[in-house]
N, C-alpha and C positions, 0 to 999 in steps of 0.2 A: 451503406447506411449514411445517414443525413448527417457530416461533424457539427452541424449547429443544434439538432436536435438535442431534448435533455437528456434522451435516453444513452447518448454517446458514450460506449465506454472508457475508460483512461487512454492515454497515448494518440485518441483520435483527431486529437491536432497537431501528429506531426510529431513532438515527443515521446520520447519513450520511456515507457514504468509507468506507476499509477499515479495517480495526483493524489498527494499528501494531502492535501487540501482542502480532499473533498468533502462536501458537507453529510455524503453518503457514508461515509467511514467518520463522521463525527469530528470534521474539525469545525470552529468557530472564528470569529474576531472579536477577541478581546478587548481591544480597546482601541484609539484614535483619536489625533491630535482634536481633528475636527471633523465635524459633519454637516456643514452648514446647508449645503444644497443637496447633496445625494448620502443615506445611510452608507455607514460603512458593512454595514452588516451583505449587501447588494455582490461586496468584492467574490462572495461563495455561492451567488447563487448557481446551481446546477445547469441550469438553460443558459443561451447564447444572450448578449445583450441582448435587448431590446429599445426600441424610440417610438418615439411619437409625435412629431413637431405640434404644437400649440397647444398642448394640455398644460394648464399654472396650479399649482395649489399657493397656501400662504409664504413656501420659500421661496419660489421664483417656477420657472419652468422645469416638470417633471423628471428628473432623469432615472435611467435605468442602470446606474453605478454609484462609489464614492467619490462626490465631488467637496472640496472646502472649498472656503471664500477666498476671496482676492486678500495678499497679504500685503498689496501696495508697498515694497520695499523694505519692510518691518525686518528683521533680523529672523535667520532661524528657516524650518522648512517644515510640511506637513508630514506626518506618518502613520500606519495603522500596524497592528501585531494582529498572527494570525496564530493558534492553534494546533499544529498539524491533529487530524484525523488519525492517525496513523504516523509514529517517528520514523525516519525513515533515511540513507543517503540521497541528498538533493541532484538530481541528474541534468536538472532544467527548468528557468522560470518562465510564462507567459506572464507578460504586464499587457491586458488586451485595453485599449482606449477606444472602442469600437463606438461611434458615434458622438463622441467628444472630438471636436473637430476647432475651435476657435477657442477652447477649456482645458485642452489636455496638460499634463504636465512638460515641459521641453526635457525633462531628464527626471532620473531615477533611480536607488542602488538599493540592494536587498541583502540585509544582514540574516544571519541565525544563531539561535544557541541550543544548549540541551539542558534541559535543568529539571531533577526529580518530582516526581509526587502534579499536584497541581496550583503551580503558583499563581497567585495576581498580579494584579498590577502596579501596583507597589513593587516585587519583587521583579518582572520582568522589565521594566523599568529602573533598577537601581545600579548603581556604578559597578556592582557584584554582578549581574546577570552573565556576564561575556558572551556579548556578541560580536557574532564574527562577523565579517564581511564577505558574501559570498560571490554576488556580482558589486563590481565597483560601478561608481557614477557615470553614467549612460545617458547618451541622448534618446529620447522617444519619438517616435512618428504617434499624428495622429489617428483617429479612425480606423485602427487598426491591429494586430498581434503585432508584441514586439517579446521574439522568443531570445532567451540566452542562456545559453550552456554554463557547466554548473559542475566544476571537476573534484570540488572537498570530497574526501571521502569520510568526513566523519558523521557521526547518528546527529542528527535534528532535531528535537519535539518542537520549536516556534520558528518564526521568522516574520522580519519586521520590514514590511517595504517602507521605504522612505520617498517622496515626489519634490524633488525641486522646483519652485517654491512653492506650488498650490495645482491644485488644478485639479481632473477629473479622472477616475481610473473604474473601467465598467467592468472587471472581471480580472482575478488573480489566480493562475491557474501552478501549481509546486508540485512536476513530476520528479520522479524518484521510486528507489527501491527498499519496501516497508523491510526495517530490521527490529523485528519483536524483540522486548524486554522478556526470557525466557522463564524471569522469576514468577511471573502471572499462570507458568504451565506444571508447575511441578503438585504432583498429585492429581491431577484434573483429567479429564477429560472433555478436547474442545472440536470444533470445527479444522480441520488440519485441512483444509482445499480454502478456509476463509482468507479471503484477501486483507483484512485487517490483519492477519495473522502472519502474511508473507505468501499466502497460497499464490498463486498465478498461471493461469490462462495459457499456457503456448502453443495453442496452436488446436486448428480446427478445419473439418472438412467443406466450411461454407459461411458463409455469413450474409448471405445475400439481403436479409430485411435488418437482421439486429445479430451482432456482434456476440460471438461465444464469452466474452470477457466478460459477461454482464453475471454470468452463471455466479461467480462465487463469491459474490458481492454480498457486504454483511445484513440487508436489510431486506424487506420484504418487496417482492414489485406490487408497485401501484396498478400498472396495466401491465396487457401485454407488451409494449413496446419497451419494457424490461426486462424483458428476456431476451434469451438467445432462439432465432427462428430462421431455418434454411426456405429454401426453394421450394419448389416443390419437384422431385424426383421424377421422371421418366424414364428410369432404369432398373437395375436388378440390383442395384448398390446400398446402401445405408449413410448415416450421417454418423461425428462422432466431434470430442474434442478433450484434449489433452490438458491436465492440470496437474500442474506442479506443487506437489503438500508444502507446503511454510517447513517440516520437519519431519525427517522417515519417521513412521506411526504405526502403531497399529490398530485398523479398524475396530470398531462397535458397533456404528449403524451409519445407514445410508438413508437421504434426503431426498427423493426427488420429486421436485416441486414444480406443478403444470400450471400454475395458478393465474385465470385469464388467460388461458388456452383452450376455446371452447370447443373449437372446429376444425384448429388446426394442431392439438396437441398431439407428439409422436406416440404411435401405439405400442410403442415395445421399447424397455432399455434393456444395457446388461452393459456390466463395470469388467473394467479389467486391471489388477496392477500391476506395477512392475518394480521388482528388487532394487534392494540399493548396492550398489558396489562397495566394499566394507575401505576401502579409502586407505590400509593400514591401521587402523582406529579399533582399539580394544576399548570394548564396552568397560564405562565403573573407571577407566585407568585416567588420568592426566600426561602419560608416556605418549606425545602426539609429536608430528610438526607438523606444521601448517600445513604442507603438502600436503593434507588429507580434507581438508575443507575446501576447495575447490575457489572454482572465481565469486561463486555464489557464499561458500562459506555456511549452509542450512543446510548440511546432510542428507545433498543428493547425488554424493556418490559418484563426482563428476560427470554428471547427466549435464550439458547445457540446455539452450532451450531446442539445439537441436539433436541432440543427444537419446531423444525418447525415440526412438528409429524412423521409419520411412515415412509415419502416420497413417502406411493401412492398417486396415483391421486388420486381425490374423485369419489364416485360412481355417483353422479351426479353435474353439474353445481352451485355450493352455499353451497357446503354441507361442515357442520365447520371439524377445524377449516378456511379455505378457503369459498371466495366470488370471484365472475366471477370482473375481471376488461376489459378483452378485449376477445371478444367471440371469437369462434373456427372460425376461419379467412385463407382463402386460401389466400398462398405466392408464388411469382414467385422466379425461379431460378435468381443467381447471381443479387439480387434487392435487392434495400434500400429502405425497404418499412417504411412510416411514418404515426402513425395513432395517430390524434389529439384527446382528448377525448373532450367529449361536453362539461361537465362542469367538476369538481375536486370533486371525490368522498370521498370514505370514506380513511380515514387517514391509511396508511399501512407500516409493518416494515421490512414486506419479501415479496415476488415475486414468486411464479413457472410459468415456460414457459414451457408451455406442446408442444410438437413437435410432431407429427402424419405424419406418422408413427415412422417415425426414421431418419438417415437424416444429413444435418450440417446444421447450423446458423454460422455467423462470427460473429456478435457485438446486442448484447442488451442495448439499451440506456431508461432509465427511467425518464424523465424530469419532476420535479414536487419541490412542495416547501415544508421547512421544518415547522414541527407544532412549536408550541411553545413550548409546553413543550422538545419536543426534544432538540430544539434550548440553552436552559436550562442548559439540562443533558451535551449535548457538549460542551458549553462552560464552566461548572465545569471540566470536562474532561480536557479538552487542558488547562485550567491555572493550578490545580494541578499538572499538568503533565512537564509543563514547568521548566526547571533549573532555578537555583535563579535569576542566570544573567540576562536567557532571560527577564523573569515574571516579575525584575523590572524596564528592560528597557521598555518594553510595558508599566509600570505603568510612569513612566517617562515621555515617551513622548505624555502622556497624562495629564501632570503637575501635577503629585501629588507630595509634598513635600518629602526629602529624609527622613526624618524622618517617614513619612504617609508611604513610601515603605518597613519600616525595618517592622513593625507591624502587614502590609497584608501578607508580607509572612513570618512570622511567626506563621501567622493565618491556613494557610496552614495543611492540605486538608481542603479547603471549602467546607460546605455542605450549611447552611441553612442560619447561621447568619453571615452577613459581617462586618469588621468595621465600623466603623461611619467616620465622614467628608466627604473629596473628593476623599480619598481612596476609601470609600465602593460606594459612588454615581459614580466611573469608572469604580468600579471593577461590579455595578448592569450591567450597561449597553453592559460589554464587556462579561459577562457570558446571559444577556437576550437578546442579539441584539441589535441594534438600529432600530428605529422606518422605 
């Protein structure tokens, strides 16, 4: 697959995880210093730069980024705030200056914070925000990616690139690993493969035209070149790919979406999951340690991403570590096919979608609920994970005394034992659900 292409899924430049970012998972830019020659809005678009020498409109010459104006020595430096699409730990920035070549900026550092609900800019902007500093002040090349690694491990909802002193910037790309706020799941039933959600992609028998990553992406494809699409087979073999639920779940229904797959959509699926391994972890209990949430910490049971076995199919229907969830199943071209399960089977932490022969799919959606224990592991996850700010504004405005807030997070990482008072009796319920 093309990495300039729009249809490029996350990671396809080199980094790894999804892009925060993205404008596919709904992040935005909020705001910026300036915009004088190129929109700031430009920094998310989904496709590769683009240029055009000698197009002008009334600002000067066209660009295809955020450019401000010359600050001629003026005190101070340009900046823009982004959004994340998805909060998330930051694993790695792209500052790409790709055809800004005599405009770029000579340097650049990128802060972030995490801050409840959805603030503006007034408040992402005030001396209260707490941003951090994630990459420090950096030289940049022009015309070019300038990728930098990214070791905080704490949750993100924004970040604010900064350009010393002005100049041009054609694309901002913030990979990282989505860690869902767990309180959005309780009672519900959602998308447990959706990548806004934590779902992710690891791994697939092909990808020859378009990328299996594309599958569990939260929107609809435009075309086919949003989907996931192998080769074309000449063998006795099948196509498939692995996806890792956001949270062990238990299914409802199944999604699979052929949509602008006229000709070349696979003619048969059938699902398979796989168990979770119970980690030491009692359902309903807070009697944990962390040992039991793994490096991922979403209750899967110490599965990495190599951990889902060899990636063949099985030799037959049930055969471990895989169990059938949804039989080998004829699908139409360009259809959103939806198949409700009878009842909620057994509790699962990954997914293969076997494809037969070979083929595209657009979108796989897995709607089903979180177990409890899962429920659990993710909400230790997302409060360790939180900045002090955020973590005790949530405790806050859930009325715990300011003195009860200094003590819970200093308690920090929780595993097993919480505070006492109404610190630990908010902190039980926002790490186990509510009822």
């Amino acid at each position: 697959m093309n990495p300039e292409d729009p249809a490029t899924p996350p990671g396809a430049t080199g980094m790894a995880g999804v892009d925060l970012a993205s404008r596919w998972l709904g992040a935005g830019v909020v705001a910026a210093s300036d915009e004088s020659f190129g929109f700031k809005e430009n920094l998310l678009v989904p496709a590769a730069a683009d240029f055009v020498p000698g197009r002008y409109d009334h600002r000067g010459e066209i660009v295809d980024g955020w450019e401000t104006r010359r600050r001629r020595g003026e005190p101070g430096h340009d900046w823009a705030i982004i959004r994340l699409g998805a909060p998330g730990v930051i694993t790695g920035v792209d500052v790409d200056t790709s055809f800004f070549t005599g405009n770029y900026p000579p340097y650049c550092h990128v802060e972030a914070c995490g801050m409840e609900g959805y603030p503006g800019v007034d408040e992402l902007t005030s001396p209260d925000a707490g941003w951090i500093e994630i990459v420090p002040r950096s030289p940049l090349k022009g015309d070019g990616h300038n990728v930098f690694a990214v070791s905080d491990p704490r949750r993100f909802t924004h970040v604010r690139l900064s350009i010393h002193p002005d100049g041009g910037v054609a694309r901002l790309r913030v990979h990282g690993e989505v860690v869902p706020d767990p309180r959005h799941w309780d009672g519900l039933t959602f998308d447990l493969a959706g990548q806004d959600q934590g779902g992710l992609v690891v791994g697939s028998s092909d990808a020859f035209y378009t990328s299996a990553e594309l599958l569990n992406r939260p929107d609809r494809a435009r075309t086919m070149g949003e989907g996931w699409e192998t080769g074309r087979r000449r063998d006795d073999g099948h196509d498939f790919a692995v996806i890792r639920l956001a949270a062990t779940g238990r299914l409802r229904q199944v999604e699979i979406d052929t949509s602008h797959f006229k000709y070349n959509a696979s003619a048969e699926v059938a699902l398979y999951g796989r168990a979770p391994g119970d980690g030491g972890l009692r359902d309903g209990t807070l009697g944990l340690g962390d040992g039991g949430l793994g490096d991922r910490g979403l209750g899967d049971g110490g599965l990495g991403d190599g951990g889902l076995g060899d990636g063949a199919p099985p030799s037959e229907p049930g055969s471990p570590p895989w169990f059938p969830v949804l039989p080998r199943t004829r699908i139409r071209p360009d259809t959103r096919h939806v198949f409700t399960l009878r009842e909620p089977g057994e509790a699962v932490t990954a997914v293969r979608i076997d494809a037969f022969p070979d083929g595209g799919i657009s979108r796989v959606r897995l709607v089903g609920a979180v177990e409890p224990s899962a429920r659990i592991r993710a909400g230790l996850r997302w409060f360790n994970a939180l900045p002090e700010s955020q973590a005790a504004s949530c405790l806050a405005a859930e009325g715990v005394p300011e003195a009860d807030i200094a003590g819970a997070l200093a308690a920090r990482p929780l595993s097993g034992d919480l505070p006492g008072g109404i610190a630990g009796e908010v902190l039980a319920y926002l790490i186990r659900g509510r009822a």
